[in-house]
N, C-alpha and C positions, 0 to 999 in steps of 0.2 A: 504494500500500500504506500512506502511512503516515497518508493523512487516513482510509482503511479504520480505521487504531489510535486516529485519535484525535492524531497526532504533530504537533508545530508545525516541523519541520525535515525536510527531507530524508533519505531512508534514505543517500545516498553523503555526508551532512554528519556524521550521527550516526556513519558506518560508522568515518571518519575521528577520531573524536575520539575512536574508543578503539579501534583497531585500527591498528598499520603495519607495514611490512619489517623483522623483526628484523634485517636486515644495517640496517638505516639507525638502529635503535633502540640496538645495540650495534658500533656501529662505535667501533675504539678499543679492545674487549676481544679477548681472547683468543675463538674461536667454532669447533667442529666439530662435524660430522653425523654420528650413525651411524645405522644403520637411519632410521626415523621420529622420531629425539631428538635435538635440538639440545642441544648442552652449550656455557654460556657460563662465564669463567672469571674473575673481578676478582683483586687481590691478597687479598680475605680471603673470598672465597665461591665456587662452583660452584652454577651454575643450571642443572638438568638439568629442558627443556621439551620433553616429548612431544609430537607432532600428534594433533589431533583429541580430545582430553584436557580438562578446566577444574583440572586441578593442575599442580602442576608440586613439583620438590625442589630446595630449597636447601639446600647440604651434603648432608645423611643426611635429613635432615624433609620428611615431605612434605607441601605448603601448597595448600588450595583457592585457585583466582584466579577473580575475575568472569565468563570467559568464556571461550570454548575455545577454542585451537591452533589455526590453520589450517596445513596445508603445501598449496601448490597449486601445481604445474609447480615444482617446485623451492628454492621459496621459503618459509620459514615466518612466517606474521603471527600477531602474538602484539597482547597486549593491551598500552597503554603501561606500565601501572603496575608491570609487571616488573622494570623499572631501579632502580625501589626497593628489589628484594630483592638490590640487589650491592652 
């Protein structure tokens, strides 16, 4: 697929370098699931990350982000740059 695009990297090298295990991205924070929405928790922010979504809310506002939400078997992978908004 990715010499089809045109891509000099591998799709599971690209996948990696902007997608991982939000349990391994926020580990250390406060984190629970309800329905389909992970909520992360710092001392001064809440990260509410929908699945299957390209926003997500910090605090009250809600922020487009590069890419969408996965949840797959349990897991949500999020895009790395989200650890910036805690």
């Amino acid at each position: 697929m990715t010499e089809v695009l045109g891509m000099d990297d591998p799709l599971d090298s690209l996948t990696a370098d902007y997608f991982c295990k939000a349990s391994e991205l926020f580990e250390g924070y406060e984190c629970s699931v309800e329905g389909d929405t992970l909520t992360v928790r710092s001392a001064s922010h809440t990260l509410s990350i929908p699945a299957n979504r390209s926003w997500v809310m910090v605090d009250s506002l809600k922020k487009e982000i590069p890419s969408v939400t996965v949840l797959a078997e349990g897991e949500f992978y999020v895009n790395r740059s989200l650890k910036q908004l805690l």
